[in-house]
N, C-alpha and C positions, 0 to 999 in steps of 0.2 A: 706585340709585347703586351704581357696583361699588369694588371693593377699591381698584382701580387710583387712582381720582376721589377718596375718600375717606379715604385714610390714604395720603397720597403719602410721608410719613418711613421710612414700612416695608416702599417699594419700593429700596430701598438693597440692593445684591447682599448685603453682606457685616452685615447687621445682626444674626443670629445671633451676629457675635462682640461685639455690646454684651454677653452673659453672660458672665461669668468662668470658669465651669466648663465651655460650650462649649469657650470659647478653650483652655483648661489640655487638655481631651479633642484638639479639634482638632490642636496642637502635639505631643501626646505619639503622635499616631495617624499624623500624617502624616511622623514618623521611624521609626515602628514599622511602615506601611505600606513603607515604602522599602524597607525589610530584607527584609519579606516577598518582593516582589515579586522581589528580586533570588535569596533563595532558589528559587522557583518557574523560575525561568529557568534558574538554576544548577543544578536539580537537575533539571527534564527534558534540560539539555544532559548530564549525570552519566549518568542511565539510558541515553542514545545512542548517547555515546562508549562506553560498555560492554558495548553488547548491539547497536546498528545496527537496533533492531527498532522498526518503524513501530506492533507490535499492543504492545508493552511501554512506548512511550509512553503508550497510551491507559490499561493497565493500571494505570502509576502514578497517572494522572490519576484513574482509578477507585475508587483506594484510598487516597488523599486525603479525596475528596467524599464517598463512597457513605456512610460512618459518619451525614451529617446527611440522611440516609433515614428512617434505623433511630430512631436518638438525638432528629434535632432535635425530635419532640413532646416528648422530656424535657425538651430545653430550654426550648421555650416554655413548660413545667410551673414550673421553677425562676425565669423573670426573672417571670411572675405568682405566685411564691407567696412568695419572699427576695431580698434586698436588691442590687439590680442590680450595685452598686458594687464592693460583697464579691464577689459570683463573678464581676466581670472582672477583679478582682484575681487571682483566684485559678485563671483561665484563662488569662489573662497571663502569670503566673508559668510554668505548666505549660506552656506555649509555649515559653517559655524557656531551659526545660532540654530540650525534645526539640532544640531546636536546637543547642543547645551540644554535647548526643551527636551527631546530626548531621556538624556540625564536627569532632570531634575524632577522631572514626573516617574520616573523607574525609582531616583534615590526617596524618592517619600511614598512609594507604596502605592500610589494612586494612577501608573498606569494600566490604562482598559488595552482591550485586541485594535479597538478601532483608533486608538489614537498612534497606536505605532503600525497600523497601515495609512494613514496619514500623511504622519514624517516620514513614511520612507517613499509614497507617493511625491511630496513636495521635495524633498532630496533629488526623487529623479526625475524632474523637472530641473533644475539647478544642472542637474548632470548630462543631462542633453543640452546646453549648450557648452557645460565645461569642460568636457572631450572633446567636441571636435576641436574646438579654438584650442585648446592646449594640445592635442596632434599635428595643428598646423603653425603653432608657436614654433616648434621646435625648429624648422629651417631660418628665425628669426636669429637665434642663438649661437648658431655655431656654421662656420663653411659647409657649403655643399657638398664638397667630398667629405664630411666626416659625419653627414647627416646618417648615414645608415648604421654608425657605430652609436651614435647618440638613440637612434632607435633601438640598438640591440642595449644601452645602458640604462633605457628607460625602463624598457623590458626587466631586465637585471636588480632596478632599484626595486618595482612593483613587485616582484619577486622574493626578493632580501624579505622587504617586507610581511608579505605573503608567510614567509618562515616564521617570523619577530613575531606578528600579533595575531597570528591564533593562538600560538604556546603560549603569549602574555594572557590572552583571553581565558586558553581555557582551565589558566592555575586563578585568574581573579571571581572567574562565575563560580568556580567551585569552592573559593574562599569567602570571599565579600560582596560575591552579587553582579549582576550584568551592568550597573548604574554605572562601575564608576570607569566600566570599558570605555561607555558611551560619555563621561565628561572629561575621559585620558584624551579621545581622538577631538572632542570641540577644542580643548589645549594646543593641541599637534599642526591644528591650521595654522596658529599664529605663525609658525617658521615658515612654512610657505608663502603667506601675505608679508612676510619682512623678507623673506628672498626676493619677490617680484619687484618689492617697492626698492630694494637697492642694486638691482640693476640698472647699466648703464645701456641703453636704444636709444640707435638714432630713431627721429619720429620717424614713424609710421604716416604713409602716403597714402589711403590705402584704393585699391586698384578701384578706374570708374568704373563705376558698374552702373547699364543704365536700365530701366524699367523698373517695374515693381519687384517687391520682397518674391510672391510668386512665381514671376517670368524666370528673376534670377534662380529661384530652385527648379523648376523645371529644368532650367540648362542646364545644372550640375548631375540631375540624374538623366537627361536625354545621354549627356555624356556619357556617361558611367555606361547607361545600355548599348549605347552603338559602340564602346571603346571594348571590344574583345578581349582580349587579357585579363582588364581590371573585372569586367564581368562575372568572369571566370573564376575568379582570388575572391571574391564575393559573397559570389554564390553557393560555394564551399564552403566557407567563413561561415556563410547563415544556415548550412546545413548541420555543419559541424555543434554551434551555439543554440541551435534549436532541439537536435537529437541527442546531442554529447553532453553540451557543459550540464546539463539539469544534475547530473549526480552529485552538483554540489550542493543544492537546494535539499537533496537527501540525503546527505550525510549525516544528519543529528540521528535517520532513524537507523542506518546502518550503525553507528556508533553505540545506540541504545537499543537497540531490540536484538541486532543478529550478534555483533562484538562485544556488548553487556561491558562497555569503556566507559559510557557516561559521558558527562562534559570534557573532561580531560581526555578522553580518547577522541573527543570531536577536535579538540587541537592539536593531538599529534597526529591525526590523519589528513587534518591541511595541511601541517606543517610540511608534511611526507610529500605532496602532492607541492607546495611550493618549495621545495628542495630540489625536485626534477625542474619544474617552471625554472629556477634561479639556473639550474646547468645548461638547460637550453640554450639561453637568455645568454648566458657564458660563452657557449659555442658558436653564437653569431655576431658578439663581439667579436670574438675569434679573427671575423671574417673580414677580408677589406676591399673585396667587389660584390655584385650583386649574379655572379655568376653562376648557375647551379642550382639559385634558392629556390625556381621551378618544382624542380627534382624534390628538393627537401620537404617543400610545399606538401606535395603528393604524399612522400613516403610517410611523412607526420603524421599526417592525418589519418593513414590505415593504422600505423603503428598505436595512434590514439582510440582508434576505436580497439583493435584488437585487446590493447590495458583496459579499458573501462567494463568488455568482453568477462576479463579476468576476476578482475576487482568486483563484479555485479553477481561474481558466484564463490564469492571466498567466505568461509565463514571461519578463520582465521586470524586473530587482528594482527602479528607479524606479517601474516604473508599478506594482508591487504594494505600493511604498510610501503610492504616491498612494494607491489605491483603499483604503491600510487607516485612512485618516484619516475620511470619512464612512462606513464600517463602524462605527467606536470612537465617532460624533456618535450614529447611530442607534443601536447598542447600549446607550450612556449613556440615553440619551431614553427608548429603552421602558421598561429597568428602573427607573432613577428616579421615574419618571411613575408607573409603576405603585404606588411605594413607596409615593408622596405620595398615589393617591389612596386605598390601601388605609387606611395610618395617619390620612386622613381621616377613614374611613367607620365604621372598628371601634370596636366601645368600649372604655375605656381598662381594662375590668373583663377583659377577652379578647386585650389588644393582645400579651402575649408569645406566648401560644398561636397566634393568628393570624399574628404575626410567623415564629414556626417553621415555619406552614406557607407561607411567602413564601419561607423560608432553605432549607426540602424541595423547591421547585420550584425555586428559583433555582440553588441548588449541589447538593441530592442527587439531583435528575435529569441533571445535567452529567457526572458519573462513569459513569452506566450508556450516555447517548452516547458518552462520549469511549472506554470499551472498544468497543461497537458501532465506532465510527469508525475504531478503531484495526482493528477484525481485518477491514473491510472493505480499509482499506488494504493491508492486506497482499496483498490480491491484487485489487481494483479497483484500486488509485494511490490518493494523497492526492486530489489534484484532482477525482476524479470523485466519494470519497468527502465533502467538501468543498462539490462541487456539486449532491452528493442532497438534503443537509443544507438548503442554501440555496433549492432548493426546495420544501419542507416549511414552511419559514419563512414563503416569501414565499405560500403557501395558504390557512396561518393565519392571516396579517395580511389576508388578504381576507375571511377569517370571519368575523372579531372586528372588521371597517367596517363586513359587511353588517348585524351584531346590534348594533352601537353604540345606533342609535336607541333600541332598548326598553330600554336600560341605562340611559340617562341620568334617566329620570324619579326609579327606587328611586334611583339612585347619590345625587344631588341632595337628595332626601328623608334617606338617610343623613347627608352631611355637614350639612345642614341641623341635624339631630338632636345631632349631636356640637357643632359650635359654639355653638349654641344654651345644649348643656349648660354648656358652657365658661363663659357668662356675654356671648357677643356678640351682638350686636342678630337678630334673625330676618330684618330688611330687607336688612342687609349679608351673610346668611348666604347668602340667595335670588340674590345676583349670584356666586357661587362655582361655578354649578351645574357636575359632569362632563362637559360636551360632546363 
């Protein structure tokens, strides 16, 4: 009997928000996401307007992300070893005031190149440890069995978002300037730092972990290498994030050089792209086993390279709107699938370590593309650079079909093991399986 047949009340899209402290996370995230996102837009249009340089896009892009390279094993060290809650407070906070500098140096005229590669450097330090600890938050919040729904609504808020604050960004840059994006989002924190602070957790024990900061990262990526599946969901992920996501990094110059849209067209073509991301994101709420997402995994990811294919030779801005909507569906779907099935499989004794290595492929391989990308652009074009990208993607999505098969038996065998642990039936565990 599968999930679906059997517990039909916990196929409810939004049943994650039966938790309290979901719900307080979710609201406080998805204003605080807003901000971000409007920063991000606001501040690659900042770099452009000031420099016009296709390789200094990708640069800033680089020096954002590259820090959860280096760092995020720390981080996955810190959400397994102290209390999740206390350092997202306290990365939160530290968000907060880079932004505020940020802001105050943009609203009086006196930001240089090198100070907002800077903040956005010291940002992503802050950010590699505040993903993985808040990826591995999340089984703190809500039951086990609704953790995959809580993954698909995380997804969903980051997303919502995604829509929200480009289009806020790109009517404010073209109104009153990129300053006051960047002191909307240092504002936006605060809801999340008063969501965390009134939830109710029991303390936190947190698991012994013995030897050094070191020993224990080594063991969370020994894991990750000998564990096949997750391997697998990985190394896709980092293919994907290395040769795929960089188009975002250039989209100020597809906006301005080949769609002649300006700022405002740099927001409605995220916006476009985080409309597909929010459907995705939708359709794995949808979902209430971990059945299949294998399959999904695969087909996403060709289906992402094939959009990005599209979109890196349109010189259209409808039809490149069109095309970034299922880009943003299959983007949402690999990553999230993949989230769901890794936070399946791992155990919960390894889950931040394992998590940091999902946050080093996801985002610290994204930086070393989006440089790459950028200095290709400078003398390929975006498009073709855009278009090398997309097929690297759509390669690896054929890799990672042809090897599915011999995945699925350990994948299976994994979550089996983890729910089991949990305390749910072994019967109902065995219809879950990774397909």
């Amino acid at each position: 009997m599968s999930q679906e047949t059997s517990k039909p009340a916990n196929a409810h899209p939004l049943r994650a928000l039966r938790h309290r402290n979901f719900r307080l996370f979710f609201a406080g995230q998805l204003i605080s996401l807003t901000g971000t996102w409007m920063q991000q837009v606001a501040q690659s249009w900042l770099i452009y307007r000031l420099t016009h340089s296709a390789l200094l896009l990708g640069a800033i892009g680089f020096a954002g992300q590259i820090p959860s390279l280096f760092f995020g094993p720390f981080g996955g060290h810190v959400a397994d070893r102290y209390d999740r809650r206390r350092v997202l407070v306290l990365t939160q906070s530290a968000s907060m005031i880079l932004a505020f500098v940020l802001a105050a140096l943009t609203l009086t005229n006196v930001i240089r190149e090198w100070e907002i590669f800077m903040l956005a450097a010291l940002l992503g330090i802050v950010n590699a440890f505040d993903v993985p600890v808040r990826q591995a938050f999340l089984v703190q919040m809500v039951e086990r069995e609704d953790l995959m729904n809580a993954i698909a609504l995380n997804s969903s808020m980051f997303n919502g978002a995604r829509i929200v604050g480009p289009a806020i960004a790109g009517l404010l840059v073209a109104a009153i300037g990129e300053g006051w994006c960047f002191f909307a989002n240092a504002v936006s924190y605060i809801a999340v730092i008063i969501g965390l602070l009134m939830m109710s957790l029991p303390r936190l024990v947190p698991q012994s972990i013995s030897g050094s900061p070191w020993e224990n990262i080594v063991e969370g990526f020994h894991y990750v290498a000998t564990t096949t599946p997750i391997r697998a969901l990985l190394l896709l992920l980092g293919l994907v994030s290395f040769a795929g996501m960089p188009y975002t990094v250039l989209m100020p110059v597809f906006a301005d050089q080949i769609l002649h849209q300006g700022a405002r067209g740099l927001g409605i073509l995220m916006g476009a792209s985080g409309i597909g991301a929010l459907v995705g994101s939708v359709m794995l709420a949808m979902r209430s086993s971990v059945r299949g997402l294998g399959r999904w995994v695969a087909i996403a990811s060709f289906a992402f390279g094939a959009s990005a294919l599209a979109f890196a030779f349109s010189k259209n801005f409808v039809l490149s709107i069109i095309v970034l909507v299922p880009l943003g569906i299959s983007m949402m779907v690999q990553m999230a699938s993949s989230n769901t099935l890794i936070q399946s499989m791992v155990r919960d004794e390894l889950r931040g370590r394992v998590m940091s290595v999902y946050t080093m492929m996801f985002v610290g391989l994204g930086p070393i593309g989006a440089l790459v990308a950028g200095s290709m652009a400078e003398h390929a074009g975006a498009p073709r650079t855009v278009a090398a990208g997309a097929v690297l993607t759509i390669l690896g999505s054929i890799v990672f079909a042809i090897r599915l098969p011999q995945l699925r038996g350990e994948a299976r065998a994994l979550i089996i093991a983890q729910q089991s642990g949990a305390g749910e039936p072994v019967e109902q565990a065995t219809a879950t399986g990774a397909e």
